[in-house]
Each structure stands twice: as structure tokens, then as C-alpha cells.
N, C-alpha and C positions, 0 to 999 in steps of 0.2 A: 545132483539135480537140485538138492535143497540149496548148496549154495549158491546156485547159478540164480535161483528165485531168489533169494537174500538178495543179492549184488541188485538185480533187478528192481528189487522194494529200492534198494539203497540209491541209486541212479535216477529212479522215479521222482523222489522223497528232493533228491539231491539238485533235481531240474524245477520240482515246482516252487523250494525255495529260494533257489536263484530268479525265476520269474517273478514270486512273489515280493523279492526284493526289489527287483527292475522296476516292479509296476509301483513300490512306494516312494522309489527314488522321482520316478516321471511326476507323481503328485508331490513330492518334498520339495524337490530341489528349484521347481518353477519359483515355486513358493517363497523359501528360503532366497533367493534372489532377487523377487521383488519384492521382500524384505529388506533386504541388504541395499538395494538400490533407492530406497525411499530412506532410510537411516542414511545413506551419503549422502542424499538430496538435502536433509534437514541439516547437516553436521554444513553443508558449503553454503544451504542458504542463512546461514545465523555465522558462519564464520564472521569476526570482526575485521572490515575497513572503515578504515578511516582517513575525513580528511586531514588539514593542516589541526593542529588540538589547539592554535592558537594564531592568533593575526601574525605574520610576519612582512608588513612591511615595509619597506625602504621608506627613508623621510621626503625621500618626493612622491612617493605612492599616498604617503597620508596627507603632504599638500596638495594635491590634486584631488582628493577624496574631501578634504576640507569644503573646497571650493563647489561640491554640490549638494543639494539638499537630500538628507537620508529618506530613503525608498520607502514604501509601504509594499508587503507582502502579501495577497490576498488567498486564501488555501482554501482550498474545496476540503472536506471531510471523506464523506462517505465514496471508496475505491478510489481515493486520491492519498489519503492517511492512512483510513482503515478499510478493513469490509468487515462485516456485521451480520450474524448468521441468528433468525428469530426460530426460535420454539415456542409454538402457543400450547397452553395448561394444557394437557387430557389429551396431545396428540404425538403418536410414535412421530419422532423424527425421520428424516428421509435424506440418504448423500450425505449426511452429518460431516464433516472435516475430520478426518484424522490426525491432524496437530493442534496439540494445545491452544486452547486460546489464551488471553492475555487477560481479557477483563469479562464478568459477565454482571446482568445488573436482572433486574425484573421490572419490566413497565404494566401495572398495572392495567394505566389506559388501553393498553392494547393484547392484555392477559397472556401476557407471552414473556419468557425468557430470551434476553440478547447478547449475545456472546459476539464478544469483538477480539479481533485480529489485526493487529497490527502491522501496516507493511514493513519489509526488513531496513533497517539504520532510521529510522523514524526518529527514533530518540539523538540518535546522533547529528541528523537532519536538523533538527529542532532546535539543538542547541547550537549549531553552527548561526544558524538564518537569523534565529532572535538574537545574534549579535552586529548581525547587519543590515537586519532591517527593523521595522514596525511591524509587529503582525497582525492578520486579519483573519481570523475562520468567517468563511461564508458558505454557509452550508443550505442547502434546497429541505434537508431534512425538518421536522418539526423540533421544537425545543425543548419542549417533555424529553425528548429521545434523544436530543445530539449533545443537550448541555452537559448529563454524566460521566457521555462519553470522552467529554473536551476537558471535564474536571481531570479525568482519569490520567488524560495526555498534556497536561500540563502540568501535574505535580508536584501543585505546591508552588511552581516558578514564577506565575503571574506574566507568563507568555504570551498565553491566550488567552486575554483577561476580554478582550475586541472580538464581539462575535458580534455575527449576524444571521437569522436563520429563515426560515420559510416563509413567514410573515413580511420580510422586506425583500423576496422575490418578486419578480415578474410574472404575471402566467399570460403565456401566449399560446393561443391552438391546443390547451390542455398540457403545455410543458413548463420549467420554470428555465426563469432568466436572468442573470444578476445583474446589477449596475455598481463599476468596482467605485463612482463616485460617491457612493452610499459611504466607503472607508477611508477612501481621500479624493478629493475637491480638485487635485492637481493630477491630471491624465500622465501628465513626463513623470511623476514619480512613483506610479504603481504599477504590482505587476500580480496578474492574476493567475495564480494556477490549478489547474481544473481537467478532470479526465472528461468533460461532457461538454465537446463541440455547440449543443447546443445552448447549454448556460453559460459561454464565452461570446455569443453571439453579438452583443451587447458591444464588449469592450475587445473585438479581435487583436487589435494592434497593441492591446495590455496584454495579450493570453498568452501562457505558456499549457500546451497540451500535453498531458500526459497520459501514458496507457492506464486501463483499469488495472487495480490491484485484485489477483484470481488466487488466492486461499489454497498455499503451498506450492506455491509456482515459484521459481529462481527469480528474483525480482532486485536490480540494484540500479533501480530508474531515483530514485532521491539522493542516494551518493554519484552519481555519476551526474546530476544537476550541478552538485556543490561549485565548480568550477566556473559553468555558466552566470549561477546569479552572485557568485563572488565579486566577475567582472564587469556584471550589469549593474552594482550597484555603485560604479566611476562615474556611469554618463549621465549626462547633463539633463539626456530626455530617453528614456527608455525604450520610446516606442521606434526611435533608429534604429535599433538596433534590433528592436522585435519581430517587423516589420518585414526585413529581408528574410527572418528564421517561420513565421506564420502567414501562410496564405486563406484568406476567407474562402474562397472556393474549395479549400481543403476540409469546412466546418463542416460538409453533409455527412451526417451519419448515416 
């Protein structure tokens, strides 16, 4: 009898740690996966591609290149470069990013901590383009705010030396607007590019529209450009060719 009560204890004992496992597996292992799946996500969204690492081309590709005037490049900053996540003094943050940021600075004016993010190949981006074009930041952002952040992403290179920011916007109906003539005088040689329909509004048939940059998303909207404004910067007038790829009716937000 006493062994049959032993086996009994021992069976009991034997079931509730088996449940008791199950039940920390069903809370581990969700867990443990979307772990696992956000470390894949960051390990493919930083993998490195890359474009051409240098010009290669044909001596009739550089005489034909010869024969038109070099392009100006106009770049929106904010979810076009980077996104930018504020904490003001004295208050718990909220949704914070769980990836690294890149750069963070403290704006005084606005008593708040800004942590910038980088879209992915930016730097690669960058150094591609500023050998094809002139570059231009035009940013809606204010200057206190956009300038450190423009230091931070030029580095020394003297890339993004041509800015432009809130002050030589537009405001219309309480939005801002750019004018890429602010950066060059010659509509066939510039090209704007900008996540916000409505500050291309201006210059449509200069605009290249890009998605917003969302803070840990798989994003390789700027290398997958490289090709387009490689060959935009052949023709003669830009806006041929922009023209059939941008539709104004396409600009409502």
C-alpha cells in the first residue's frame, strides 16, 4: 500500500513538472523567436550591398556624359535620409526603437534629446551620388535641428556643404513647399528627391518620390535608386524622363 502511495506522489510530482515545463516553454519559446526573428531582421537589414565601388565606363559613355551639363541633386532629410526620434528632459519615453541609433545630439531650444537613425546604405548612397552629382539638402526641418544632424552625415566630406532649410520653404494652407530653383536656376538639370508629395508639389516633373524611412523596417529604397539616377544623369533634360516615371495626380496624400 505504501508503495502504491509512493508511485502515486511520484506520478503526481512527475505530471506537474512536465506541465510546469510546457507551460514555460509556451512563454519561452514565443519569445525566444521573436527574438531570433528581429536579430535576422537586423543581421539582413545592415547586410552590405553594394553598388558599381567605381565609374566604369566605356569612352563613349564618358563622351556622351561629356556633352551634358552635370545634374544637381536635391534631398529631403527627415524619412527621406533619416528619421529622428525626440525625448524631452523629465519625460519617460514611449515606443522608444529598439535598434541602435546612429547619432544623438541635445537641442536645447526644444529641451529634448534627438536620436537619429539612419536609413540602411545611406553612406553608401552618398558616396555614390556626390560623385554624380551636386548636392543639395532641402530640408522643411528647422536649422538649429537639421544642421547637426547634416554635419553628422557628411563627415568631414564637404558633400553637403549646399543646404537649405525651413526658412526658404514655402508655406501653403499650413504645409511647407519647396522650390528646387532655390538650388539650380536650370529646371533640365535638377532632381528632387523627397518622401512628401506635398513639398514636390512645386517642382512635380523634377520629383523623385520616395517611401518614408519607418525605424527598423527592411528598407533598400536608396540602393535600389543607384541605377536610376546613374542613368538620369546622361540626359540632356531630366524632366523626359521624369515625367513618364511621376504623375501629379499621384501627389495626394
Amino acid at each position: 500500500m505504501q508503495l502504491k502511495s509512493e508511485f502515486l506522489i511520484i506520478y503526481v510530482f512527475g505530471l506537474a513538472t512536465m506541465g510546469l515545463m510546457m507551460g514555460i516553454a509556451c512563454v519561452v519559446i514565443p519569445r525566444l523567436w521573436f527574438f531570433l526573428e528581429k536579430v535576422y531582421r537586423v543581421f539582413v537589414e545592415y547586410t552590405p550591398i553594394i553598388y558599381l565601388s567605381e565609374d566604369r565606363l566605356s569612352p563613349v559613355s564618358k563622351s556622351r556624359l561629356s556633352l551634358v551639363a552635370r545634374k544637381t541633386l536635391v534631398l529631403d532629410m527627415d524619412n527621406t535620409m533619416i528619421t529622428s526620434w525626440f525625448i524631452k528632459r523629465g519625460k519617460k519615453p514611449k515606443n522608444i526603437p529598439r535598434i541602435a541609433h546612429d547619432f544623438k545630439f541635445y537641442l536645447p531650444a526644444y529641451g529634448a534629446t534627438i536620436y537619429v537613425y539612419k536609413r540602411p546604405y545611406l553612406d553608401h548612397f552618398l558616396d555614390r551620388v556626390s560623385k554624380w552629382y551636386d548636392l543639395t539638402v532641402f530640408t522643411s526641418g528647422a536649422e538649429i535641428y537639421a544642421s547637426p544632424i547634416l554635419d553628422f552625415l557628411d563627415r568631414g566630406r564637404g558633400i553637403l556643404n549646399s543646404r537649405l532649410y525651413r526658412q526658404h520653404c514655402i508655406e501653403q494652407f499650413g504645409k511647407w513647399s519647396k522650390s528646387v530653383l532655390l538650388a539650380c536656376p536650370d529646371l533640365s538639370n535638377v532632381v528632387l528627391l523627397d518622401n512628401s508629395s506635398t513639398e514636390c508639389s512645386f517642382n512635380a516633373e523634377n520629383a523623385i518620390l520616395i517611401k518614408s524611412y519607418e525605424i527598423g523596417c527592411r528598407d533598400e529604397a536608396l540602393i535600389n535608386l543607384l541605377p536610376f539616377l546613374d542613368a538620369l544623369r546622361f540626359m540632356k533634360d531630366v524632366r523626359s524622363m521624369l515625367k513618364r516615371c511621376t504623375r501629379f495626380e499621384s501627389f495626394a496624400q
